[in-house]
C-alpha positions in Angstrom: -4.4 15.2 0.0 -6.2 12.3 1.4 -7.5 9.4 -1.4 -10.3 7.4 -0.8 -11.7 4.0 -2.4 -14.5 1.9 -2.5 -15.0 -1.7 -2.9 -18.2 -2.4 -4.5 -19.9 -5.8 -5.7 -21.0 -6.4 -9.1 -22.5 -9.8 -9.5 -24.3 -10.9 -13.4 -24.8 -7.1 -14.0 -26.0 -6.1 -10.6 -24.7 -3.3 -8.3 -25.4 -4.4 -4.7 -25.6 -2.7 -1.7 -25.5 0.7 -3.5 -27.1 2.5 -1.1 -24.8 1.3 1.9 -21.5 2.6 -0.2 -23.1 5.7 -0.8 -24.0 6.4 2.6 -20.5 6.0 3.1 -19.3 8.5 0.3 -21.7 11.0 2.0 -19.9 10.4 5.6 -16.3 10.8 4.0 -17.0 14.2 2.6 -18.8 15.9 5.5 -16.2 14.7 8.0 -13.8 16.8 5.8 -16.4 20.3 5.6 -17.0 19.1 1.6 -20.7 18.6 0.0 -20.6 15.1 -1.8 -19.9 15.8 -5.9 -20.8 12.6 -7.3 -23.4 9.8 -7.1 -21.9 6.2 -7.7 -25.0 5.0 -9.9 -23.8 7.7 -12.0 -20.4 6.7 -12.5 -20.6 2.8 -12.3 -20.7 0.5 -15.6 -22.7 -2.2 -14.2 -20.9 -4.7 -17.4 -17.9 -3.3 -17.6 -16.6 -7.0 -17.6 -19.2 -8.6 -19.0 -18.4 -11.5 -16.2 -21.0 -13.8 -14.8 -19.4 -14.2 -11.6 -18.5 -11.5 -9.3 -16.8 -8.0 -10.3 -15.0 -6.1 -7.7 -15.6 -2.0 -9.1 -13.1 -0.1 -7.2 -13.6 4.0 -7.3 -10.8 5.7 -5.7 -11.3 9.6 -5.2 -10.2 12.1 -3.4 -12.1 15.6 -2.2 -12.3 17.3 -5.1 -12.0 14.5 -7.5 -13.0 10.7 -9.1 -9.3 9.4 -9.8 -10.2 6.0 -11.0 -12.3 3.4 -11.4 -11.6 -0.5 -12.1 -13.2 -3.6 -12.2 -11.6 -6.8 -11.9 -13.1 -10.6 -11.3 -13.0 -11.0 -7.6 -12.8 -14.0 -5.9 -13.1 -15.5 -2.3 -9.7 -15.7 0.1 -9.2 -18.7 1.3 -7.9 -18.9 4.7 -6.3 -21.9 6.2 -4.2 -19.6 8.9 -5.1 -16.4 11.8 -3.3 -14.4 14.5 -3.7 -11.6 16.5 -2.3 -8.5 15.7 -2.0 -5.6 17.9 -2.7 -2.0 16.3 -1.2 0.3 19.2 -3.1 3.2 18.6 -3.4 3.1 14.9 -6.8 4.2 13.4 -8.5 3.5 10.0 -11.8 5.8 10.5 -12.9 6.1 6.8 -11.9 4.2 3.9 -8.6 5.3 3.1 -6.4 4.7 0.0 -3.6 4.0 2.0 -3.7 0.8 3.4 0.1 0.2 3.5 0.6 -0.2 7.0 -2.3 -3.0 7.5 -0.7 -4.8 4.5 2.3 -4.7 6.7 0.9 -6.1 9.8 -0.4 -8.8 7.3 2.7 -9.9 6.0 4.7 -9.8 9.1 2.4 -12.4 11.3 2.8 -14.5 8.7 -0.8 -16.1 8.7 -3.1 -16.3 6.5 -5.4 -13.7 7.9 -4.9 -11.3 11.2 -7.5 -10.3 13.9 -6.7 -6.7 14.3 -6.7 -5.7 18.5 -6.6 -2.6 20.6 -5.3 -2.8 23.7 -7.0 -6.3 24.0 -10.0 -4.8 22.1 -11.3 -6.9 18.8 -11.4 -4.6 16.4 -11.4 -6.5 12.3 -9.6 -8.3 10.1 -7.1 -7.0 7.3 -9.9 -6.6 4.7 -13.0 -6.6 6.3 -15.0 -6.8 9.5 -15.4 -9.8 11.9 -18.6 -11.7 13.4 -17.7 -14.7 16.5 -20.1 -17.4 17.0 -20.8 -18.1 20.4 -23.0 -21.4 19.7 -26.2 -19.6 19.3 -25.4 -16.2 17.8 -23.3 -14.4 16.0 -21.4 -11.5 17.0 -19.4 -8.0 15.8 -17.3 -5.9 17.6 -18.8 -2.8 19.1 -16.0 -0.3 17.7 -14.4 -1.9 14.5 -11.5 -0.4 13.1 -13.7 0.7 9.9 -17.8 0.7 10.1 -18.2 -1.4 6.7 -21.1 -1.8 4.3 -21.5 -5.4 4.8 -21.4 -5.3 8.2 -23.9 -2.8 8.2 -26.3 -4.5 6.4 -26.3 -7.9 8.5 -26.8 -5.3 11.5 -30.3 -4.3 9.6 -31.0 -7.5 9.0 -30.8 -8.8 12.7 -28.1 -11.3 11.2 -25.4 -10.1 13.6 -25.5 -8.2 16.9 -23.0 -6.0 18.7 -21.0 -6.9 21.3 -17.5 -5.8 22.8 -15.2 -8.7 22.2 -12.0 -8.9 24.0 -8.8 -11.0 23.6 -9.9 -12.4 27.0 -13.3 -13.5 25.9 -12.1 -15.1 22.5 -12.2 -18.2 24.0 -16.0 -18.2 24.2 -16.6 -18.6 20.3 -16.4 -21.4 18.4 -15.7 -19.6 15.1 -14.9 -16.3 13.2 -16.5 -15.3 9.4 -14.5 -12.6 7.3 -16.9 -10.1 6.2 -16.9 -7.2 3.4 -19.2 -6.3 0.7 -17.3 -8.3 -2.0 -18.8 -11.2 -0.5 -22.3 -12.5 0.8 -22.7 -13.9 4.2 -22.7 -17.5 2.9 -19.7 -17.1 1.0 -17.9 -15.4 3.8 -14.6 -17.4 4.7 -16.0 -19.3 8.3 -12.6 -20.5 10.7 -12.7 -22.1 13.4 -11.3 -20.0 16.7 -9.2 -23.4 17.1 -7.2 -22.3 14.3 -5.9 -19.1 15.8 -2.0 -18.9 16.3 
């Protein structure tokens, strides 16, 4: 049966983007014929760590199920190294346990970070989604690899637009930023495209 997580920011006490993760929840089980059984408000210690910093809550479930929760202090990747890496078909359309086979594509480019492609289609990073500064905006692929909550959010907040980004276009930006929920648009690792093997 298929597993499921979610990657949730705590910071001093404070569940963000709540809303946005359950939205997601909601997606997961109707794709899959199920009525959502759980609310995450419900099921989240907001101190489980009593940590000022930032807590990374982590519920893994499956359809019928919450199999675990966790907290752990998270902590921004630094990222001195990125390549592109070419998916060939491989999908990621919900937020899936299982993320073996992008670890995989991650260790074997042996970079710091990839730039996940399809058929010269920008798709995301290993662990999150992707916005490319032209000079004057900022932009996120059309057709990610996984819609994420973050990513959602800037779109809202006019922070980002959409665009299809191509491995033939790359050359237009000046810079990439890392994003995912664990982290807020400031602290979002920022590389410059000149640093792309």
């Amino acid at each position: 049966m298929f597993q499921f997580i979610e990657s949730i920011r705590i910071k001093e006490g404070i569940i963000e983007r709540l809303d946005y993760h359950q939205s997601r929840v909601n997606r997961t089980f109707l794709n899959f014929g199920k009525s959502p059984f759980f609310q995450l408000n419900e099921i989240i210690t907001p101190n489980a760590l009593n940590a000022g910093g930032v807590v990374k809550c982590r519920v893994k479930y499956d359809l019928q199920q919450v199999l675990d929760i966790t907290y752990s202090a998270y902590a921004v990747k630094k990222i001195g190294s990125i390549s592109l890496v070419e998916l060939e078909g491989r999908k990621y359309d919900f937020k899936y346990a299982d993320r073996d086979w992008i670890t995989n594509l991650l260790l074997n480019a042996g970079t710091d970070e990839i730039i996940m492609t399809d058929q010269g289609v920008v798709k995301d990073a290993s662990y999150a989604n992707l916005a490319f500064y032209d000079g004057k905006c900022w932009y996120t692929p059309q057709i990610p690899l996984l819609e994420g909550t973050q990513r959602a959010f800037l779109l809202e907040a006019n922070k980002i637009q959409l665009a299809e980004i191509r491995t033939s276009n790359l050359h237009q930006y000046q810079m990439v930023k890392i994003i995912n929920a664990l982290m807020t648009w400031e602290e979002s690792p920022t590389i410059p495209m000149s640093l792309l093997a």
